[in-house]
N, C-alpha and C positions, 0 to 999 in steps of 0.2 A: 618501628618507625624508621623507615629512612630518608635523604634529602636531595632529589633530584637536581640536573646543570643550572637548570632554573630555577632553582631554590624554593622548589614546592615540598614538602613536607606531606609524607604520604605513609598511610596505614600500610603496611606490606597481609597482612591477613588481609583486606580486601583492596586490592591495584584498583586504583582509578580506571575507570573504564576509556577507550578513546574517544575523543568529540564527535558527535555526527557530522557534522557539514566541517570540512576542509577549504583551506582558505587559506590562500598566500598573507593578508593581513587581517588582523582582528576587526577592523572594519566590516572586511567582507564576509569574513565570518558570522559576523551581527548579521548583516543585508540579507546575507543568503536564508539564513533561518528563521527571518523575521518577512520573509517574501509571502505575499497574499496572493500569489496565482494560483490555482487549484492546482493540485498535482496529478498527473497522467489518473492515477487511480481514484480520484475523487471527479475527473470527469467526465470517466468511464461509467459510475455506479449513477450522475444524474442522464448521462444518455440511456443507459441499461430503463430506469425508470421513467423517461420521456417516451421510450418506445413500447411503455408496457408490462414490462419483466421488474417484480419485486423481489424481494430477499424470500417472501414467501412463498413467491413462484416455483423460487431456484430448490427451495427446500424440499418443498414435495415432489420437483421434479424428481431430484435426487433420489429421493428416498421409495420414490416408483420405482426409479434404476435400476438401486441395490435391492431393494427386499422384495419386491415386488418382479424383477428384471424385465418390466416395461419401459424401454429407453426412448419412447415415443414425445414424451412430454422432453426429457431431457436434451433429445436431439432438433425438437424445432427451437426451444430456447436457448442452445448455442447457435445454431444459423441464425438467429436475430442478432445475437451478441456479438458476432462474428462478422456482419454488418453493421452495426455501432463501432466496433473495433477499429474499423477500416476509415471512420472516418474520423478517431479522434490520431491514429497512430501517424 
């Protein structure tokens, strides 16, 4: 056990991990982590799925790619995503 400047008390076998979201006050640190805007990647995966492309799509695309190395499937579903891309970045 040791006792940090700010007087937190910490297991030394397992360090505290650092905070995610950073923030000049604890305020903003609450706000920021408690923010309801989707994030880049959650509005990426409902445009992917507005234009057609499921997780299942992606899979067997994939999996054409590798095992199969038909990259056909694979290559028109990143030119979709690649246009959805464009319009959320």
């Amino acid at each position: 056990m040791s006792r940090t400047g700010d007087f937190r008390v910490e297991d030394m076998r397992f360090p505290a991990r650092p905070p995610i979201v950073t923030a000049s006050t604890p305020q903003q640190g609450v706000i920021a982590s408690h923010d309801p805007k989707p994030t880049t990647r959650e509005l990426r995966k409902k445009a992917y799925y507005a234009a057609g492309i499921t997780l299942e799509d992606m899979i067997f695309a994939l999996w054409d790619h590798l095992i199969k190395s038909d990259g056909a499937r694979a290559a028109a579903i990143q030119k979709i995503m690649d246009e959805v891309d464009l319009t959320i970045n």
